[in-house]
N, C-alpha and C positions, 0 to 999 in steps of 0.2 A: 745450257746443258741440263741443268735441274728441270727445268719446264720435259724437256725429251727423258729421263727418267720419272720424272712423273707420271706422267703418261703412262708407260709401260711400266707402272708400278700402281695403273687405277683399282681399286679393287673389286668392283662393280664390273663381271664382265658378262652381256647379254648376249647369251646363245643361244637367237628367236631362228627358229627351227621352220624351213621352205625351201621351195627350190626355187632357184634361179629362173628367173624371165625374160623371155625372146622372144621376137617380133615386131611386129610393125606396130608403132601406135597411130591414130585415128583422128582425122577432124572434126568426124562427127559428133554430135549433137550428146550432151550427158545424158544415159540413162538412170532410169529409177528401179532399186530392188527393194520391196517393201518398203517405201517411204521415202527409201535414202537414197541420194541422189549419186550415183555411180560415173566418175568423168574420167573420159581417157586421156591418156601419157602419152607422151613423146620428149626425147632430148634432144637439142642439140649442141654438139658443143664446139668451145672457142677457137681451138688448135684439133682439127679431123686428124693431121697427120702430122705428129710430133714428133722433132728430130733427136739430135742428141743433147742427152744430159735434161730430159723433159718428164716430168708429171702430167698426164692430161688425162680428163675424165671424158669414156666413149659412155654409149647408153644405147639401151634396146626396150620396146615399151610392149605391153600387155594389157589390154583392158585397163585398171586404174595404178596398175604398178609399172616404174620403171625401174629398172636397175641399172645403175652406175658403176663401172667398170672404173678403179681406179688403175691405171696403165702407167707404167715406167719404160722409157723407150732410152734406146741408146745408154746405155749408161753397166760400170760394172761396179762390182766389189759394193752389192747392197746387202744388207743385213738386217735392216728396218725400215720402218718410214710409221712417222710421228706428224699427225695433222688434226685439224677442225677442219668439219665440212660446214657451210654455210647458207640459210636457204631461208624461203619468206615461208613462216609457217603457217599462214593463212591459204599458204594453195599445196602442201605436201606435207608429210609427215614422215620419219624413221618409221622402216615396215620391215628390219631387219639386215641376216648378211650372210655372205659366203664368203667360203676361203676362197684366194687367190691361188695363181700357179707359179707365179717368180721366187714365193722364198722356200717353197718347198721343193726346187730343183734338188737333185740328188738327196732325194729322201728325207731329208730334214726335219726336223720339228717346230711346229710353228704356235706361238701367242698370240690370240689375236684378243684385244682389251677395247669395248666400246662403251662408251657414255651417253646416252641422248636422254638427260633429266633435264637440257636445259630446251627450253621451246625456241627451233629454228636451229639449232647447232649439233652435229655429232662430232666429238670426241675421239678420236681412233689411235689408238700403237698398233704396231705390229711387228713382231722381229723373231729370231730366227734363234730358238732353243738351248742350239749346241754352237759349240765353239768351229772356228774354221774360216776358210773365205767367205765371200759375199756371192751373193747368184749374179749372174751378167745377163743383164736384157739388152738385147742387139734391137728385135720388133716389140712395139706395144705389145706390153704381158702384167695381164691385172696382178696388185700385189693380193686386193681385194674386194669385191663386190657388195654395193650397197643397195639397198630396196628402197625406196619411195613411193610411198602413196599418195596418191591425188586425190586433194579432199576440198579445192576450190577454183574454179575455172580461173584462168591466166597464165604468167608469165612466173618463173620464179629465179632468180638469178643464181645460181649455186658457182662457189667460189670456197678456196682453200685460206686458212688462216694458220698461224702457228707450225707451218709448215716447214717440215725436214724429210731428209733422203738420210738414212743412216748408214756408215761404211763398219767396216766390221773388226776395225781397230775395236783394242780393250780397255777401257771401257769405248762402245759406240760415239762414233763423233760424225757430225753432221756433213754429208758432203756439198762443196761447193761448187757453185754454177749451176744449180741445177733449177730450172723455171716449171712453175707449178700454172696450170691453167684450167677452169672449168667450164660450164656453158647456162646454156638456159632447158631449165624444164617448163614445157607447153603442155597444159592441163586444159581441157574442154571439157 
């Protein structure tokens, strides 16, 4: 429970400013933009369609960014979600984030607290401001969207650590049963 207030108690929170990315990513060949060598994205991931009581991360790629969709399916009475993302930093890199749409159901206010000082790991809380129920996601519905850049041709395995679904008891207590799955980012 300390580790999950921790989190949402980081004090470092980066709000690196972009929009969100979509489309298809590319097998082809890395380009070069003066010098530097431009390789494009793709994910895919381990669980496509996640049943109930699931974490699973979808992804849509753009040129050398992919954004990672983390999705909460089947499941209700959320009010946070407390995690590590994990990833081989010789082929990606944190390139940012966007708000999700699950904890801001019915207007809400939402914290969103990220960390990426360590190389290969992002850091994330995120919980829901005001007091009250929890949001219920029937369909995959991102809590929040992360950016990754492609910065070396391969395979990178990204995978959840430190991982909680938070209920909206006072103080937030971690819900159980709930299975966390990620995939692979394909960099060329």
């Amino acid at each position: 429970m300390r580790r999950i207030h921790a989190l949402l108690a980081i004090a470092t929170v980066l709000a690196l400013a972009g929009s969100t990315s979509c489309g298809g990513g590319g097998d082809a060949a890395p380009s070069t933009n003066g010098g530097n060598t431009i390789y494009s994205g793709s994910f895919t991931p381990d669980n496509a369609n996640p049943g109930a009581n699931a974490v699973a991360l979808g992804g849509s790629g753009s040129q050398n960014i992919v954004t990672l969709a983390v999705n909460v399916a089947g499941t209700n009475d959320v009010s946070g979600a407390a995690f590590d993302l994990t990833f081989d930093p010789s082929k990606a890199e944190f390139a940012g984030w966007s708000p999700g749409l699950l904890l801001e159901q019915g207007g809400h206010q939402v914290t969103y607290q990220l960390n990426s000082q360590q190389s290969g790991r992002v850091i994330v809380g995120v919980s829901r401001t005001t007091a009250g129920s929890g949001a219920n996601a029937g369909i995959a519905t991102p809590v929040i969207l992360l950016r990754m850049r492609m910065i070396g041709a391969g395979n990178s395995q990204i995978e959840f650590a430190n991982a909680d679904l938070l209920n909206s008891a006072s103080p937030p207590g971690a819900k159980s049963g709930i299975s966390f799955s990620g995939g692979t980012l394909v960099s060329n």
